[in-house]
C-alpha positions in Angstrom: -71.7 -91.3 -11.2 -73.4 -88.1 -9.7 -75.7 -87.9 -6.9 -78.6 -87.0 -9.0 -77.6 -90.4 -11.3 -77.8 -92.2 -7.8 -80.9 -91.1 -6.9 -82.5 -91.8 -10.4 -81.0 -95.2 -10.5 -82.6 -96.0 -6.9 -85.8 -94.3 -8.0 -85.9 -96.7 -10.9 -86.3 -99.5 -8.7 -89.3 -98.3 -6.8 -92.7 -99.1 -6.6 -95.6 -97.3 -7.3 -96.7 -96.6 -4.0 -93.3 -95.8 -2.7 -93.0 -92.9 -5.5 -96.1 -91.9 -4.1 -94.4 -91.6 -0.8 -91.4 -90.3 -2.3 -93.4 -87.5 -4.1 -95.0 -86.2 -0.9 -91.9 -86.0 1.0 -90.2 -84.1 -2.2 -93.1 -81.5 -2.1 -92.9 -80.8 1.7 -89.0 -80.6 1.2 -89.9 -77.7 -1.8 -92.4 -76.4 0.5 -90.0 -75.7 2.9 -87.5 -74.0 1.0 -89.7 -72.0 -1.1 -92.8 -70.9 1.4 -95.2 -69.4 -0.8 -98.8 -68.4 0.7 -101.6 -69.1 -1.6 -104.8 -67.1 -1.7 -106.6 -69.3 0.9 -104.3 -69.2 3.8 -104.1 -65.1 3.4 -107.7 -65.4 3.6 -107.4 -68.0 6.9 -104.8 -65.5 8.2 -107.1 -62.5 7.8 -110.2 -64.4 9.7 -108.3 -65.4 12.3 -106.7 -61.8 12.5 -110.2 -60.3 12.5 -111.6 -63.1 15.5 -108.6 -61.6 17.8 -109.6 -57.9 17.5 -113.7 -59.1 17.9 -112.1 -60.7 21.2 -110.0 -57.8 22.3 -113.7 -55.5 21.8 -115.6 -58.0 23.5 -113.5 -59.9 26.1 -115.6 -62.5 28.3 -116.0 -62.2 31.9 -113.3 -63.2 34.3 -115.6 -66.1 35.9 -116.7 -67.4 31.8 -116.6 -71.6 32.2 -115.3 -72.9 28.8 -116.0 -76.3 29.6 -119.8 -75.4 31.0 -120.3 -73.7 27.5 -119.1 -76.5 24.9 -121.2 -79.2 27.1 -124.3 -76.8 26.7 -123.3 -76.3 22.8 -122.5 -79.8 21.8 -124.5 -81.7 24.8 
């Protein structure tokens, strides 16, 4: 018996939810060897890319309290 037979038989006695399970580890496995980027992380990469240089033009003061400015933006 090969390992692929192996793994078919065991597959064979799974449930649906486990081949569910089994499907998403499979993917991220693939994912892994093969790492493609699709249209929308380029496009995540690129506005991230252009936040950085907006913060390198326009850097905040030394003093600038984070924490003073999300209580006042979400308080």
């Amino acid at each position: 018996m090969t390992l692929q037979q192996a793994a078919y038989d065991k597959i064979s006695m799974l449930s649906d939810n486990d081949l569910k399970v089994l499907l998403i580890i499979a993917d991220g496995m693939i994912k892994q060897k093969n790492p493609v980027q699709d249209k929308d992380v380029e496009e995540k990469i690129s506005a991230v890319n252009d936040l950085l240089e907006i913060r390198k033009r326009n850097p905040l003061p030394a003093d600038f309290d984070f924490d003073s400015a999300r209580e006042e933006a979400f308080y």
